[in-house]
C-alpha positions in Angstrom: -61.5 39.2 63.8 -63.9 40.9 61.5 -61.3 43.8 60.8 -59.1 41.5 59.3 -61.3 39.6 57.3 -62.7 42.7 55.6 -59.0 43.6 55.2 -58.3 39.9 53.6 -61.6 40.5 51.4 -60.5 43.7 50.6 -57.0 42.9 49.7 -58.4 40.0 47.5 -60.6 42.6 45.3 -57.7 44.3 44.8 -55.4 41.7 43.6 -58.3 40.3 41.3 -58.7 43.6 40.0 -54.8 43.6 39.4 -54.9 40.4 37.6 -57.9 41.5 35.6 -55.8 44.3 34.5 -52.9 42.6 33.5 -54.8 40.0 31.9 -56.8 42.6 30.0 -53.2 44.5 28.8 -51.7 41.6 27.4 -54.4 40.3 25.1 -54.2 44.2 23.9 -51.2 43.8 23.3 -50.9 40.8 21.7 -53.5 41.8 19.2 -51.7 45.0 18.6 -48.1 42.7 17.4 -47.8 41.2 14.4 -48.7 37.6 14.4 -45.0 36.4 13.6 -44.0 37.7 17.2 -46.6 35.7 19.0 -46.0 32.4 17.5 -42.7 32.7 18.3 -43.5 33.4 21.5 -45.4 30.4 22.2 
């Protein structure tokens, strides 16, 4: 039992991390586009 919730803990760390990432890579890159692109965007 304890295995396998250090592996859910662990696997939840990971997929934060992930989305931190991904979170972190489109803000750069929406700074790095003009502002024209992102309002169309939205």
């Amino acid at each position: 039992m304890e295995d396998v919730q250090t592996e859910k803990q662990g696997e939840n760390r990971k997929r934060s991390l992930r989305r931190q990432h991904f979170i972190i890579r489109i803000k750069y890159t929406e700074n790095k586009k003009p502002p024209q692109r992102t309002a169309l965007r939205k």
